[in-house]
N, C-alpha and C positions, 0 to 999 in steps of 0.2 A: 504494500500500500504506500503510494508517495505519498508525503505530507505535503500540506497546504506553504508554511514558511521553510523555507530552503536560507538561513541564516547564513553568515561569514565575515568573518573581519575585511576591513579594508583593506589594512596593509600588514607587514609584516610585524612580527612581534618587536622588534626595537624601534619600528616607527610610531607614527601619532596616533593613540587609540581611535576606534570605531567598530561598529557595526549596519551593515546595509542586513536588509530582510525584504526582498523582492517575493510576490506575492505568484504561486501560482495559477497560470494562464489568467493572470488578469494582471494589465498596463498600469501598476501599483506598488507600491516597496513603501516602507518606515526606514526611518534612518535614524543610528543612536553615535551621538556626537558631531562635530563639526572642524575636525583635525583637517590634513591633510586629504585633499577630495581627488586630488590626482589620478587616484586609478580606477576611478569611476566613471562611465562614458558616460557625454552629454544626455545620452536619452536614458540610462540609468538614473542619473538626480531628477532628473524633468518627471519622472516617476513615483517618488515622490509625496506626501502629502500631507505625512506626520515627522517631524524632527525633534529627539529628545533629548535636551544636556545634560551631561552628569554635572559643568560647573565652567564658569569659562576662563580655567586656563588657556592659554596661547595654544597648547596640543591637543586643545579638544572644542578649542572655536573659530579661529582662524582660517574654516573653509566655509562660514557665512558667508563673505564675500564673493565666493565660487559658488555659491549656490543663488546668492542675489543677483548676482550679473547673468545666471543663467534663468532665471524665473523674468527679468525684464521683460516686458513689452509678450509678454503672455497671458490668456486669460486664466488665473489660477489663484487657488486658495490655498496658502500651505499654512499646515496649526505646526508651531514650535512652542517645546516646553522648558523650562528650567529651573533651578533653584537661586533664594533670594541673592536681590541684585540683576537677576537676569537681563530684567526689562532694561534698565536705567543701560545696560553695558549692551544690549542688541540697539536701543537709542542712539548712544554712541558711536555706533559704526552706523548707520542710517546719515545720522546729522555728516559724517563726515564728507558727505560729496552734493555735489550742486545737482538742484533738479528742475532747474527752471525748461526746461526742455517735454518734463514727465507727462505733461497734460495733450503733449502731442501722439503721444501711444494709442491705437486701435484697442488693446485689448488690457484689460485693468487688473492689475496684480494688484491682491491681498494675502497680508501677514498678519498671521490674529496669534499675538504672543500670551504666553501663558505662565507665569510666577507662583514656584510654588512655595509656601509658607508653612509653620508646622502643624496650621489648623486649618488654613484656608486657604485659596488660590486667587489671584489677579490678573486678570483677562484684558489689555487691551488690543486694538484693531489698528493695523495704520495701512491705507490705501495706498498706492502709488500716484494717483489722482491729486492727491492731497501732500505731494510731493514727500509722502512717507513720516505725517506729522500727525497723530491719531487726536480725532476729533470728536469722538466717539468718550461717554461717560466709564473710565472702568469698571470692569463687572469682579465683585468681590463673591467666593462662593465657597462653602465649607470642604471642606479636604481630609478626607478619613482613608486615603490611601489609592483610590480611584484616579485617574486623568483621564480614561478615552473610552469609551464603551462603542461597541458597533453589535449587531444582531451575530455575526461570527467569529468575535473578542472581544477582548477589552486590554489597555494596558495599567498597570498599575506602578506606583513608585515609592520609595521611601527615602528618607533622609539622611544621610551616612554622614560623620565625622570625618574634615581631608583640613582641618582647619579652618576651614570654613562650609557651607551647607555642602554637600554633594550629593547629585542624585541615584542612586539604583531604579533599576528599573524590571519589569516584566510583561513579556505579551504572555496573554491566556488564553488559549483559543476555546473556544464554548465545546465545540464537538468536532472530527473530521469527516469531511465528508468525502467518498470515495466511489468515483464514478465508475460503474461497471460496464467496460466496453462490447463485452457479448450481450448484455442486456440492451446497448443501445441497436446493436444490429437487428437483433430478434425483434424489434419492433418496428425496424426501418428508419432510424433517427440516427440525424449524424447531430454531429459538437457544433457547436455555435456560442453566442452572445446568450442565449436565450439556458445555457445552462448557468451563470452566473443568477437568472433571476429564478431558478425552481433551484438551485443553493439558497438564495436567499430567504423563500418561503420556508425552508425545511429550517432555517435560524430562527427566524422571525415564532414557530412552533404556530405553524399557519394550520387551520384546519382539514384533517386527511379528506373530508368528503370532498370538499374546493375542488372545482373544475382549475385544469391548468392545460393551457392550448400553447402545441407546440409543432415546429414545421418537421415532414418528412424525409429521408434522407433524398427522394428527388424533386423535392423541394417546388411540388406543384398544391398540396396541398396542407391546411395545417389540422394536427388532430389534437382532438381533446383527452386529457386520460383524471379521473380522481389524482390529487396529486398524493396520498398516502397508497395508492396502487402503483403511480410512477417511482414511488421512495420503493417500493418493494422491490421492484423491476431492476433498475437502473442504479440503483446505491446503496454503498452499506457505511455505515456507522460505527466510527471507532473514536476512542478518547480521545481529546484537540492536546494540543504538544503544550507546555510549558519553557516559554523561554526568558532567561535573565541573565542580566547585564550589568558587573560590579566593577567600576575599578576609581581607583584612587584613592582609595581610605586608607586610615589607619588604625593596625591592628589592636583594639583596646574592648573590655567586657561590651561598652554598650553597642561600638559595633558587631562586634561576635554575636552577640543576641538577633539584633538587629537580621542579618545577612542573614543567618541560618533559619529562621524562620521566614524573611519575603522568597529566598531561595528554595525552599522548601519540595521536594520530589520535581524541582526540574528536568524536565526534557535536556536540555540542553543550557549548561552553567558556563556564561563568558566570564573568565575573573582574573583580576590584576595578579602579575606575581615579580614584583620588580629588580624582588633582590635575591638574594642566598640566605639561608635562614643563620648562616656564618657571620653573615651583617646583621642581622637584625637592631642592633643598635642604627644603625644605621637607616636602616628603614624605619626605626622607629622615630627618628628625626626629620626625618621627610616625610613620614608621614602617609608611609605604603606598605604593603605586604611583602612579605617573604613567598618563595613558592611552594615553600610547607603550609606554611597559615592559608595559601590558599587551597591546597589540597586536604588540607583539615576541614578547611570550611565546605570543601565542597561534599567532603562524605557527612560529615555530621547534616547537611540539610536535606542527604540522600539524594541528591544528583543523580541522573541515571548516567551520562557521559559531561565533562569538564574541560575545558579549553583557556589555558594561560597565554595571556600577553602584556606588554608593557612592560620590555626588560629594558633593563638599566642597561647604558652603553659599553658601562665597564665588564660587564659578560662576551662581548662581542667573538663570538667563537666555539664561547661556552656552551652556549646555549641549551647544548644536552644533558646540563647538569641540572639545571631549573627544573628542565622538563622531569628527568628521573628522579628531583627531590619532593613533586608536585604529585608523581605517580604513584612513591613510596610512601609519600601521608594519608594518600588516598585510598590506597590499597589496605595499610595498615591498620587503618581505625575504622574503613568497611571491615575486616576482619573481627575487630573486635563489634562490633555492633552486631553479627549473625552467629559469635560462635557464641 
């Protein structure tokens, strides 16, 4: 069965953290952080539609401006998220360039920015019309873990210690769905546009007697089927993936709490591992993980598979040390959790 999100880091583990999550067979992807965008093609970002920050450092926001210069003069909505400060510092590179020109654009970009806070969140709007200056009232709204809800996920975040807020984050996917290709023959239906909207009835817990009309594979006529008859036919139903995304904390009780419970029986765990657990003093002053701590953290929150990035330069070579010190934590203390 493929899954719906096909995750991956950007770049390499010594480069600028990130995550792209391109959505299957639909013109759609999330994207977590805003490093270094370079190896991502134009029609990958333009894809696009949710951006989540862990915090804007220089190595995790610095490709806003690659993603603005590529959203110009498009008609599009992209929601970005982040933790306190966001706004004032996505303002900041806004204000920095002239837009006396903006109002000459065919197609109107919007950026509906999002602050998160420890109870609640801040929502403003800035138009490109509006030469990127939000005129719009902000919308203030309570925050108990929640950012994005859609009929086939939701994503959610927490607030981690990096010295200042940092955010974690998670996609949840509700359930997967999994299209059955002998099923589509046996009834003479071929793949279309039109399978993304009978997905989205079966999210939506639309009702099975509901007529759903849909076109034939030679495509002269369209047929009607119950859609709890077509769910029988043509799909089956399996658990939706869990995925999350850590990096830049530093390792101390309240984020160890913290991690291991938002983390919890992921699918798939992105997590910082910066240093050697040799340094740890060292990491503990910058104010990042070791690749034990995160190979701890990933079993203790029962991760099903784990993926380290964000090595410090000074490994450069190394690299297979991190990895074997990250596998050894992991292994270890799943051991002790089943014997």
């Amino acid at each position: 069965m493929r899954p719906c999100f096909h995750p991956r880091l950007l770049n390499g583990p010594f480069d600028d953290p990130g995550l792209f999550i391109p959505f299957l067979f639909e013109n759609r992807a999330l994207l977590f952080d805003l490093g270094d965008l370079s190896c991502l093609s134009p029609k990958d970002i333009l894809k696009t539609s949710h951006v989540f920050i862990t915090h804007t450092h220089m190595d995790h926001f610095i490709g806003f401006d690659r993603l603005l210069r590529l959203l110009l003069g498009r008609e599009k909505k992209v929601y970005l998220f982040g933790p306190r400060g966001f706004i004032k510092n996505a303002e900041g590179k806004l204000a920095g360039y002239s837009w006396n020109l903006a109002e000459k654009y065919n197609y109107r970009l919007q950026l509906v920015l999002t602050e998160v806070r420890s109870d609640y969140t801040v929502t403003k709007s800035y138009h490109c019309r509006d030469k990127f200056v939000s005129r719009e009232k902000a919308i203030k709204a309570p925050f108990s873990g929640r950012l994005h809800d859609e009929a086939g996920f939701s994503i959610s975040g927490v607030i981690l210690d990096h010295g200042l807020p940092c955010l974690g984050f998670s996609v949840h996917e509700s359930f997967h769905i999994n299209i059955v290709r002998a099923g589509l023959e046996e009834l003479g239906l071929k793949t279309g546009p039109w399978l993304s909207r009978f997905k989205q009835e079966l999210y939506s817990q639309s009702d099975p007697d509901s007529n759903f009309e849909v076109e034939t594979a030679d495509g002269k006529k369209a047929k009607r089927f119950a859609l709890g008859e077509l769910k029988h036919r043509i799909a089956r139903i399996t658990p939706g993936q869990k995925i999350t995304y850590i990096t830049d904390v530093i390792y101390n009780d309240a984020n160890r709490a913290k991690i291991i419970e938002f983390a919890k029986n992921s699918d798939c765990l992105f997590i910082e591992a910066v240093f050697l657990h040799k340094d740890r003093e060292i990491a503990r002053n910058k104010l990042h993980l070791t690749a034990r701590q995160a190979g701890e953290l990933a079993a203790s929150s029962g991760a099903k598979q784990f993926t380290i990035f964000h090595f410090s330069p000074r490994y450069l070579g190394l690299e297979k040390l991190l990895y074997q010190e990250a596998a050894e934590a992991f292994e270890s203390l799943s051991y002790r959790f089943h014997s």
